[in-house]
N, C-alpha and C positions, 0 to 999 in steps of 0.2 A: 689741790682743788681750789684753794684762796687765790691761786693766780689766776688760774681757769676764767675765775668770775671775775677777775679784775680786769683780763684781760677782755672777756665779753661784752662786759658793759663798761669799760673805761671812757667809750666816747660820750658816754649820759655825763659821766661829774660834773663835765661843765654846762649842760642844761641843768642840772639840779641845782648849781650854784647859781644860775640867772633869777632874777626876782621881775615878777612885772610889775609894771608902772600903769596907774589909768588914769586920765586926764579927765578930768571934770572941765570944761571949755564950753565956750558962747558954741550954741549951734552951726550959726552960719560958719564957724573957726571948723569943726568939723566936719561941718559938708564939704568945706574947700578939702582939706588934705584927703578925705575920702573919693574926690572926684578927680585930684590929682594924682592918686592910687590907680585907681580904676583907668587913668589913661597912660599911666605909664605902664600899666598891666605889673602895678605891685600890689601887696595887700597892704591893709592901712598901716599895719606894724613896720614893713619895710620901709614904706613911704617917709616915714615918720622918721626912721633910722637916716633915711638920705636926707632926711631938711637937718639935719644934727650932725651932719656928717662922718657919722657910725657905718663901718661895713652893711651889707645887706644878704640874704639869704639869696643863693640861686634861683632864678623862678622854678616853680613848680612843673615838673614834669605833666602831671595831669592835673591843671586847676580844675576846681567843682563848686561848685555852689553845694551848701549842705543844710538840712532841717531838721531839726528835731523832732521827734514823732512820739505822742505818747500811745500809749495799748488805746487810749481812749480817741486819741486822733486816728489808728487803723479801724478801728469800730466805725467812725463816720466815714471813712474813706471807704471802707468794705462797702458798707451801706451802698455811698454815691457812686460804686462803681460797678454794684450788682454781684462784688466778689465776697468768699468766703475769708473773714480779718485775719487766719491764719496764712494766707496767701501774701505773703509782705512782697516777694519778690512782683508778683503779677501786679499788688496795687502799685508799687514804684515804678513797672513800664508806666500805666496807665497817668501817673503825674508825671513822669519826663511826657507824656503827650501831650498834655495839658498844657503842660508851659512851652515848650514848643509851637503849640497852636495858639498860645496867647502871645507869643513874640511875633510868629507871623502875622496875626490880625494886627498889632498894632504897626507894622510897615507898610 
């Protein structure tokens, strides 16, 4: 059975052995490596791996953009979209249209 699980999760040990790093840096230091990410279509952690020249992660199959939502953030969403807050799936269409139609107006 000890193998079983070794053998399952053997590929975490070495994610559980990495530790992260956060860099306290001047803003505009920031902004640059975050805008150099964003056009080389890495995320800032990879970016960051290539100015160091550290391996990088494969891009991501499906990148997303993601947010946090608390119970209290679906309550004003429920609200501002006329739905029931137990409906999370329906109010998530209703913000991918959102942003959608906010990317459009701004082109």
């Amino acid at each position: 059975m000890a193998r079983k699980i070794l053998e399952k999760w053997g590929s975490s040990v070495k994610v559980v052995k990495a530790v992260q790093i956060a860099f306290d840096m001047d803003e505009k230091i920031q902004l640059a490596i975050r805008k150099e990410a964003l056009e080389a279509g890495l995320s800032p952690s990879d970016q960051i791996r290539d100015i160091l020249g550290l391996p990088t992660n494969k891009r991501p199959k499906r990148p997303r953009l993601t947010v946090s939502l608390a119970p209290a953030d679906y309550e004003l969403l429920a609200e501002k979209y006329n739905l029931p807050a137990g409906q999370q799936l329906d109010i998530k269409k209703k913000l991918m249209d959102d942003l959608i139609d906010h990317v459009n107006q701004e082109k």
